[in-house]
C-alpha positions in Angstrom: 0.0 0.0 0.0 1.7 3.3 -1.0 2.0 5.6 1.8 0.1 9.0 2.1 3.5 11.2 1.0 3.8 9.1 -2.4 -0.2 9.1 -3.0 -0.4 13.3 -2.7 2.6 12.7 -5.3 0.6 11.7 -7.9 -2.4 15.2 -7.8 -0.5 16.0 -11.3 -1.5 12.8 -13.1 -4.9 13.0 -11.7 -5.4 16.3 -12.5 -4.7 15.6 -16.2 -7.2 12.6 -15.7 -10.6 14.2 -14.6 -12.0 14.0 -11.5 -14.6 11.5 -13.4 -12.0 9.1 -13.8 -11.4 9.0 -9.9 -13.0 5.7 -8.2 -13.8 6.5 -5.0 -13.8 2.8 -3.6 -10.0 2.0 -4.8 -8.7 5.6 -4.2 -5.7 6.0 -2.3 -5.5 8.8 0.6 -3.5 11.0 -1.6 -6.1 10.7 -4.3 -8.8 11.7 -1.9 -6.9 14.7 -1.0 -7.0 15.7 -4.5 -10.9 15.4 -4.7 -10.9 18.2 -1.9 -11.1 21.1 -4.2 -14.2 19.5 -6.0 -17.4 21.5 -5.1 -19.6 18.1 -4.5 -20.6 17.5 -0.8 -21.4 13.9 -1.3 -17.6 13.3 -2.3 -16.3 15.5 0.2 -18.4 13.5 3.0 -17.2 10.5 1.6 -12.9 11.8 1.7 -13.4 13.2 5.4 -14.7 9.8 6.6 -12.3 7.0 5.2 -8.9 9.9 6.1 -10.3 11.1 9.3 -9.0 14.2 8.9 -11.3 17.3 8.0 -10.5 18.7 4.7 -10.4 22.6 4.3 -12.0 24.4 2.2 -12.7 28.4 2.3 -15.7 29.8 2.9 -16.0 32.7 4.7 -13.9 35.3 6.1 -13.1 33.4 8.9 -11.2 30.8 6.8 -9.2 33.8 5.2 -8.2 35.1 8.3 -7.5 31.6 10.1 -5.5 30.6 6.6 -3.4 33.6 7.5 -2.6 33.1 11.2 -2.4 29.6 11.7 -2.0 27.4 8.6 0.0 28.9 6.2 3.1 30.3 7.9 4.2 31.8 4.4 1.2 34.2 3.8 2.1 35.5 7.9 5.5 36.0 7.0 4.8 37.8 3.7 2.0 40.0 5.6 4.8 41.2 7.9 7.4 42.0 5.5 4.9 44.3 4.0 4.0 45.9 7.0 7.4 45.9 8.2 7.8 48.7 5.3 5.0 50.4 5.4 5.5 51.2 9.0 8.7 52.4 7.7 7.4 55.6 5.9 7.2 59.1 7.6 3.2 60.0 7.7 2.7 63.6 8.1 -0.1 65.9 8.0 0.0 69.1 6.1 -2.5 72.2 5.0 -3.1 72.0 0.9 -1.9 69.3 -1.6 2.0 70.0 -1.9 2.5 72.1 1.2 4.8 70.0 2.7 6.6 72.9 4.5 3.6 73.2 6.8 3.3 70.3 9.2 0.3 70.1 11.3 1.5 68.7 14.6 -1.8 68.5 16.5 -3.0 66.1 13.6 0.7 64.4 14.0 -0.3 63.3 17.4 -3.4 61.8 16.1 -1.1 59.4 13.6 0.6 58.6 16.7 -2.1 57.5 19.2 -5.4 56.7 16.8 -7.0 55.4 20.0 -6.3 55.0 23.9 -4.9 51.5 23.2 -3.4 50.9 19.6 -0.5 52.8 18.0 -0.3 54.0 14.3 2.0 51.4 14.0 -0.2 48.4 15.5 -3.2 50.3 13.2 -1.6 50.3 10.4 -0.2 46.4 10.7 -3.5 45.3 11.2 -5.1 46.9 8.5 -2.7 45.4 6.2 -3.3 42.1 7.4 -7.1 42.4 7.0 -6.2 43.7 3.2 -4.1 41.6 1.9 -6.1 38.7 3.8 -9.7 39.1 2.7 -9.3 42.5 0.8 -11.0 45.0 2.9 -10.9 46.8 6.3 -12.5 49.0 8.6 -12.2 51.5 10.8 -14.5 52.9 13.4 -14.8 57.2 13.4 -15.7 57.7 17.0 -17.4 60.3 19.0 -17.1 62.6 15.8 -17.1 66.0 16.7 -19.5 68.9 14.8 -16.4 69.3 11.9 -16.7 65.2 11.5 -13.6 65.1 13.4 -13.5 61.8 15.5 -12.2 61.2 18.9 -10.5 57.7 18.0 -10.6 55.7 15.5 -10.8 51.8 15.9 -10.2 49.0 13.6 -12.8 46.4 13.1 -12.7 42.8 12.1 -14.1 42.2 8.6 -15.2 38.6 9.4 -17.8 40.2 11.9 -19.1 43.4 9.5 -21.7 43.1 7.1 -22.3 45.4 4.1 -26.1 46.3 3.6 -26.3 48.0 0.5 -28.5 51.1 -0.9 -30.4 51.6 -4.1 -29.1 55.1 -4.7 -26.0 55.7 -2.5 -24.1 52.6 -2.3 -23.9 51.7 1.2 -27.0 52.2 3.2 -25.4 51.2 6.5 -22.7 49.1 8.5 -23.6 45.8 10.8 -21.2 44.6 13.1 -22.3 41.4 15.0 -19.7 40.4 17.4 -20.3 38.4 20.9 -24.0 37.7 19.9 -24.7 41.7 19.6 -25.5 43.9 16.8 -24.7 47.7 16.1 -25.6 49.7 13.4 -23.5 51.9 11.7 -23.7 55.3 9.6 -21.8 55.5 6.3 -20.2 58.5 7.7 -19.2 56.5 10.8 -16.7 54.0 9.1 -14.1 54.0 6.5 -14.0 51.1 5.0 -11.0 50.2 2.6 -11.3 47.9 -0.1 -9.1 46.0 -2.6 -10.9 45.9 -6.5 -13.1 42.7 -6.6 -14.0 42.5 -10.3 -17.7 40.4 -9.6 -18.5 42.6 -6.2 -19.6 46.7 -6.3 -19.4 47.0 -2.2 -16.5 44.4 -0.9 -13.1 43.6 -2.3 -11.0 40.9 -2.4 -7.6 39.9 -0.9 -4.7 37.7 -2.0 -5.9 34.5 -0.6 -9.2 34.5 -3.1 -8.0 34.5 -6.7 -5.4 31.8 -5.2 -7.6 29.3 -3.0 -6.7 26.2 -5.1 -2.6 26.9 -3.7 -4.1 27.4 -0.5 -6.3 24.6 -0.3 -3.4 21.9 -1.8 -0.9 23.4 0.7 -3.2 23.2 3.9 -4.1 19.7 3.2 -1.2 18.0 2.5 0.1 19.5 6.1 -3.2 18.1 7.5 -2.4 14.6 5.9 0.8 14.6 7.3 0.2 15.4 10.7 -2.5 12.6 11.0 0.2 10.6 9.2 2.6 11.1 11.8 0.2 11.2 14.7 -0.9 7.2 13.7 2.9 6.4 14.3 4.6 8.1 10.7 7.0 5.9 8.4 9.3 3.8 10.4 13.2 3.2 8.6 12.4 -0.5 8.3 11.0 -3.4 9.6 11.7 -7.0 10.8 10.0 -9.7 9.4 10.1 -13.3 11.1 10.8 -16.3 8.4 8.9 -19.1 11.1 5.6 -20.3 12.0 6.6 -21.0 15.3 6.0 -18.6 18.6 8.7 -16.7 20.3 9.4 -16.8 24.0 8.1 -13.4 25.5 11.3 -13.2 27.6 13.0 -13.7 24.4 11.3 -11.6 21.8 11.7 -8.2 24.6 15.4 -9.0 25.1 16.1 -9.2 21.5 13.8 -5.8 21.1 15.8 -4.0 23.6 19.3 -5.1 22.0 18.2 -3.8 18.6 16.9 -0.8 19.7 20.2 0.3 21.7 22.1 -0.8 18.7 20.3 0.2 15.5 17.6 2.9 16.6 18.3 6.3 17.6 19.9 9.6 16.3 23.2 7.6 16.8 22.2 4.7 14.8 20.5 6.4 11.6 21.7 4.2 8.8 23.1 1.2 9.8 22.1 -2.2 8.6 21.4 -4.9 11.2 22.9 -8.2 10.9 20.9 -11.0 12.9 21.7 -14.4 13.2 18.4 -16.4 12.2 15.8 -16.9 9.7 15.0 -12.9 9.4 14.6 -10.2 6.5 15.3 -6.9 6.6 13.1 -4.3 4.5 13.9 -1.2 3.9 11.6 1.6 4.1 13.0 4.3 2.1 12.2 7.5 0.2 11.3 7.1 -3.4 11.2 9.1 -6.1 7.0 10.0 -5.5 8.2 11.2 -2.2 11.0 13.3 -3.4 9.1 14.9 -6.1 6.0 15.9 -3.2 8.7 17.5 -0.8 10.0 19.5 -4.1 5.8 20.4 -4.5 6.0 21.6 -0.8 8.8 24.0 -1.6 7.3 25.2 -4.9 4.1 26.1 -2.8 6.0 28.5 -0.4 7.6 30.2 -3.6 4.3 30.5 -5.0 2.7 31.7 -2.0 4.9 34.4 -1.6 5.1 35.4 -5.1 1.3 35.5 -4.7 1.4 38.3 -2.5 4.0 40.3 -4.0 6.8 39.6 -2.1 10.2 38.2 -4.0 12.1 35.4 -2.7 15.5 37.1 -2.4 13.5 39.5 -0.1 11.8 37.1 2.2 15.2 35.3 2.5 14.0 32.1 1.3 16.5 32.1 -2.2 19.1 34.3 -2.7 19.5 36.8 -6.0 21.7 36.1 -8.6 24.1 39.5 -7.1 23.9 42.0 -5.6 22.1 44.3 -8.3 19.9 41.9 -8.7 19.0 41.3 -4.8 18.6 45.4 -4.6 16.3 45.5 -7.8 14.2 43.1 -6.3 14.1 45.6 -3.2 13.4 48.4 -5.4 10.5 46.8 -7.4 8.9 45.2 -4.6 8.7 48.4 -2.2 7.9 50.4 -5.7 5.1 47.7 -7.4 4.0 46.0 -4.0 4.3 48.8 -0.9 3.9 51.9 -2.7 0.4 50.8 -4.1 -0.9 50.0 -1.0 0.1 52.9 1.0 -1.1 55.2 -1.6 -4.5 53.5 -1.1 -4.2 54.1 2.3 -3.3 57.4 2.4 -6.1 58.2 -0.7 -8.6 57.1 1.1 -8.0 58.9 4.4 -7.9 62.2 2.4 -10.8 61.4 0.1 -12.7 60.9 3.4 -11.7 64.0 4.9 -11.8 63.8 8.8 -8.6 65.2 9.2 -9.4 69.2 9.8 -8.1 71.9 11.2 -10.1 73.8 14.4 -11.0 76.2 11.6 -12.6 73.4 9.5 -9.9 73.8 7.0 -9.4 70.5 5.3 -5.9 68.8 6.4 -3.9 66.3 3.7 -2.0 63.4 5.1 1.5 62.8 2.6 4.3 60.2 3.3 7.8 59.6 2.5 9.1 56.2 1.9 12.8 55.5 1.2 14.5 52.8 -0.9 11.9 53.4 -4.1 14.8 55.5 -6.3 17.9 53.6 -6.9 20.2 57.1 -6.3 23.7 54.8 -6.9 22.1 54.5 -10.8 20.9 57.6 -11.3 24.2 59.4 -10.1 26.0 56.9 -12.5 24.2 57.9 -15.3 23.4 61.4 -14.9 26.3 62.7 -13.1 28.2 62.9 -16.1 26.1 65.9 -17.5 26.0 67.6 -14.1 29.4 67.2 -14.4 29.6 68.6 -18.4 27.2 71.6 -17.3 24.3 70.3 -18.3 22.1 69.7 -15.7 22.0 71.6 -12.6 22.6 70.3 -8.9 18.9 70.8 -7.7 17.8 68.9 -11.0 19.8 65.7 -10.3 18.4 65.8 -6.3 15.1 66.1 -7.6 15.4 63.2 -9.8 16.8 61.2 -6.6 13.5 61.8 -4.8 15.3 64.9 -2.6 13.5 68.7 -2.2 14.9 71.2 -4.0 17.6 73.3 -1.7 17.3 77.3 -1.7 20.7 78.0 -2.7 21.9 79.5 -6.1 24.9 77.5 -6.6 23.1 74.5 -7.0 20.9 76.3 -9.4 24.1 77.0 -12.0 25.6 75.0 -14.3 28.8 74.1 -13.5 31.8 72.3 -14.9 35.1 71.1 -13.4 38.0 73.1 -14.9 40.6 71.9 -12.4 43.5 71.8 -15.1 44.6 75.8 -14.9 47.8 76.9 -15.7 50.4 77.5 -12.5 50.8 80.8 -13.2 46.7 81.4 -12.8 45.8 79.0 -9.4 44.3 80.9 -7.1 42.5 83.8 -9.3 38.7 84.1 -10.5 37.0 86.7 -12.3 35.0 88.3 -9.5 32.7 89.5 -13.2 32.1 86.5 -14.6 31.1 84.8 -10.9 28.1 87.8 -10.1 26.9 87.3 -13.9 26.1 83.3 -13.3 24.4 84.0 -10.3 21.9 86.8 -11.9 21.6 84.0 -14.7 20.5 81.5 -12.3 18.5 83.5 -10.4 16.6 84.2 -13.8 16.3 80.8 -14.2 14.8 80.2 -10.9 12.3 82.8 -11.4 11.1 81.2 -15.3 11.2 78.1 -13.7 8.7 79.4 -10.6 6.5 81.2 -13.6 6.4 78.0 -15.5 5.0 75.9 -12.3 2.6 78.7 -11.7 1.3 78.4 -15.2 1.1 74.7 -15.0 -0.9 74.7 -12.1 
């Protein structure tokens, strides 16, 4: 009988089969794993029963959220290497769209302590959880103030809120049942963040969904194994008697205890008993079905990750090629993967407006996140022309993601012009030097006329 390791081996050639093909009286363990993703109860019943093991199969938000925290360990370490970075950026509140010089610090304290118990931080990793999990998350405005400013805000569970929607204006109100209670919600009263779901107008959807097949295969092969191992695993080898006739007791336990302190154990692993007697040995090893499901195991996790954005070389789990390679990988994944999200974040705070000043002015929240520009590229390739005069020093920063500096010098084309003759180190034309600054202060002023214009 082939073990459960070699039967999950063989989902490929069953999938190319067709689940009709399947005989559910002669299937094997592994082939009734397979049959887990098929949508008929009757079969599913029928699987359950003969493995004793539940199979899993999403359902809810609940199954999201569980697949997340306790059953795949790849989609929890992939959630906090995104969060890890997004609690990395600067979150600042400012007056106006590109006013970054004016910082509001009352509204900074609020990005600091959302509520009497959470931090931004602890907000903010929870909310990505709940959006890269089911694809949508919520958070509680309360005690909102005349100016719709709230008091705290507080993150809900998405398993627990229920969307009930409106003819005319979307969302006609929020329900969220938790220990047997339900409270009803205004619109105004939450913000609810969403992911695009292409078949749904008032939820979103997550990573998990689009992928459930990988999920499904991943969580129960580790379900078929722990049962496997729990009913006593796959032992190295076994002894098999060549008689008819009964053993002494006393006998059979001493001989047991000799080969157990000689052949079993950590110590022991791979040695080949030699008894005296009419005995065969059979080994028990790993075949090539087996080999082939732990290489499955590990082409899951790659998937997995992938799946939510995150590159290998980034979660550790292969390393890149080089070193340009492992720091493109950093670039594209904070640029395609982080930047995305936090711009959704950030959108939908300032789309819903809460964030005001005493006068009722309407307050902007803006970030900074680092490690999106590679600056060791662009320095290499444009630093020649800042070098040959043309490009200016306050050009090249702003192509490296830096703010323009106030100064006039780095408004001037410059060149190096090192090579002088002896006889002239030392001297500058006092003329020529108050010329290129009135030239670049003209240019400063077209350039300040051309962004007024543009605007």
């Amino acid at each position: 009988m082939p073990s459960i390791i070699e039967s999950i081996g063989r989902f490929s050639r069953l999938g190319r089969g067709g689940a009709d093909l399947i005989d559910l009286t002669t299937a094997t363990p592994g082939e009734a794993a397979y049959l887990s993703r098929l949508p008929n109860q009757k079969e599913r019943n029928y699987i359950e029963v003969r493995l004793g093991v539940p199979l899993h199969k999403f359902a809810d938000y609940d199954s999201y959220l569980e697949a997340g925290s306790k059953k795949v360990w790849a989609t929890y370490r992939a959630c906090k290497i995104i969060s890890a970075i997004i609690m990395s950026a600067k979150f600042k509140m400012v007056r106006g769209e590109d006013d970054d010089s004016d910082v509001v610090r009352d509204a900074g304290a609020f990005i600091r302590k959302p509520n009497p118990y959470d931090s931004w931080e602890e907000l903010i990793e929870m909310w990505l959880f709940h959006m890269e999990l089911v694809g949508n998350a919520y958070w509680l405005k309360d005690e909102m103030d005349m100016l719709g400013r709230p008091a705290a805000i507080y993150p809900l569970l998405p398993q627990y809120v229920k969307v009930v929607p409106h003819p005319t204006k979307k969302v006609a109100k929020y329900l969220y049942r938790v220990n047997g209670k339900e409270i009803e919600f205004e619109p105004e009263e939450i913000i609810h963040f969403r992911s695009t779901h292409p078949n749904h107008l008032h939820l979103g959807m997550g990573s998990i969904e689009p992928a459930e097949s990988l999920y499904s295969g991943f969580i129960n092969r580790n379900s078929l194994e722990e049962k496997f191992m729990a009913n006593g695993a796959q032992v190295s080898g076994i002894l098999v008697r060549d008689t008819d006739r009964d053993i002494d007791p006393e006998q059979w336990d001493a001989m047991k205890k000799k080969f157990n302190l000689e052949y079993s154990g950590r110590k022991n692993a791979g040695k080949t008993a030699f008894l005296n007697g009419k005995w065969a040995y059979h080994k028990l090893g790993m075949n090539m079905a087996e080999m082939q499901t732990l290489e499955r195991e590990k082409w899951s996790v790659h998937q997995i990750f992938l799946n939510h954005g995150v590159p290998l070389s980034v979660a550790g789990i292969e390393g890149a090629a080089n070193y340009a390679t492992a720091k493109q990988d950093e670039i594209n994944f904070r640029r395609y993967k982080v930047v995305p999200l936090v711009n959704q974040l950030v959108g939908k705070i300032n789309s819903d407006g809460f964030f005001r000043g005493n006068l009722g002015d309407e307050l902007k929240m803006s970030y900074e996140l680092s490690g999106l520009i590679d600056v060791e590229q662009i320095v290499k390739e444009y630093g020649p022309l800042v070098d040959a005069g043309a490009m200016t020093r306050n050009e090249i920063r702003e192509m490296c993601g830096l703010t323009e500096v106030d100064n006039v010098l780095l408004d001037q084309f410059m060149v190096q012009a090192n090579i002088v003759p002896i006889e002239m180190a030392g001297y500058s034309d006092p003329l020529a030097a108050i010329e290129a600054e009135e030239k670049a202060l003209t240019r400063r002023k077209r350039r300040a006329i051309d962004v007024d214009d543009a605007r």
